[in-house]
C-alpha angles and dihedrals in degrees: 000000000000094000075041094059093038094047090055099047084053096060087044085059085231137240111334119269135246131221098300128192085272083067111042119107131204121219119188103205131159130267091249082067092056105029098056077054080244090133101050083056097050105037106055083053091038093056095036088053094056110010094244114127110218118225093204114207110192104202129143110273092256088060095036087055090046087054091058095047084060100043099245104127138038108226136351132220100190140148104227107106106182085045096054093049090053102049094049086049079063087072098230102102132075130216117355105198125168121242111167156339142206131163150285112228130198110238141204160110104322087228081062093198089191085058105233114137116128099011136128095273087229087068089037093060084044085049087051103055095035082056096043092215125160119293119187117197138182091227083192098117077242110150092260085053101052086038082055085046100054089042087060091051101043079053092057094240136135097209107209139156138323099039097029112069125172121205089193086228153100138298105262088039088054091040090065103035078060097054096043089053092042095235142119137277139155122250143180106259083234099059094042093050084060114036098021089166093204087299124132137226107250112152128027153104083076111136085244100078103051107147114205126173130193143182127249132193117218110215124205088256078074078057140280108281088071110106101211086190094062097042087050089056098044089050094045093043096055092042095047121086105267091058095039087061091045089053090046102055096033106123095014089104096050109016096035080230131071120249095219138027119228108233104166117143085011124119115280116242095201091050101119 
């Protein structure tokens, strides 16, 4: 009776199917995503508008690019522009689209004991290391972390120890080891919206610290445990018009200002 009853389910085709592991995706992504709360307001629209669960792995951009050299991931949404560029010249990547931006700020004590607050942030990362006040930095090859580096280097500065100090973590981690030492670091706008941690605004708005994210679709030269499909959906879906809203009006209820910029269709800035 029981083979009877199964049988006959199966002839039926059965009750309809949710998103199954066939159709999970995994998106390697960067903290800035997570932590802003950006991704728990795109996924859950994302996968009932196309039946594709999402596996979200929130890594610095370095180490979401690496995950898709080794195949290990379907499809990336990172900030790392000339890592990005180099790693689809590989070959092993699809489409590369733009889909927003938002900004790098310069943090610190409100009291800003380096005296930074307002400057070019080329002479506040000089300040900085004249001063020898505390830097925290996420140390992580994340997007934020390569942005800090060639700040360094456009300022002319070898940031090293004891003043530069590196946590190897994320951005809300970093956020609140610099609080708690009282020093500097860079952060996405979003992230510090959101986790500000006691620290103040003191440099931004310079053309420096642009923050743009794209989309990038691992294809199965990367290996063949990558599901294209799935990173073609995932591409098309946060450049089309219901995510880009989304995007657009993310942060206005709580913060009065969006956290990110839809840019989809736009120009892109990084574009050599």
């Amino acid at each position: 009776m029981v083979l009877a009853v199964v049988l006959a389910v199966a002839a039926c085709g059965g009750p309809a199917a949710g998103p199954s592991g066939e159709r999970t995706l995994i998106l390697a992504t960067t903290t800035s995503t997570q932590d802003s709360g950006l991704l728990d307001e795109l996924l859950p629209a994302f996968t009932e508008a196309t039946g594709w669960a999402v596996k979200p792995v929130a890594v610095g951009s370095g180490q979401a690019i690496e995950m898709g050299r080794r195949g290990e991931a379907d499809v990336l949404l990172v900030h790392s522009p000339a890592a990005e560029e180099e790693y689809v010249a590989e070959g092993t990547a699809g489409r590369r689209l733009l889909v927003m931006h938002n900004d790098f700020v310069l943090l610190g004590p409100e009291d800003d004991p380096a005296g930074v607050r307002g400057l070019p942030v080329d002479e506040a990362m000089r300040r900085i290391a004249e001063t020898q006040a505390v830097f925290v930095s996420r140390g992580d090859e994340s997007g934020t972390h390569s942005r800090e580096l060639s700040l360094w280097e456009e300022a002319g500065v070898t940031p090293g120890a004891p003043w530069y100090q590196e946590t190897g973590q994320g951005m809300g981690a970093t956020l609140r080891v610099a609080a708690e030492k009282g020093g500097y670091t860079l952060a996405d706008r979003g992230t510090y919206l959101t986790q500000s941690a006691g620290l103040a605004v003191l440099v931004e708005g310079d053309p420096g610290l642009l923050n743009v994210y794209h989309v990038i679709e691992v294809t199965e030269r990367a290996g063949e445990r990558v599901q294209p499909e799935g990173a073609a959906a995932f591409a098309d879906w946060i450049t089309g018009q219901d995510a880009q809203r989304r995007i657009g009006e993310f942060g206005w209820e709580t913060y009065g200002q969006p956290l990110f910029v839809p840019d989809a269709g736009k120009p892109d800035p990084t574009a050599g």
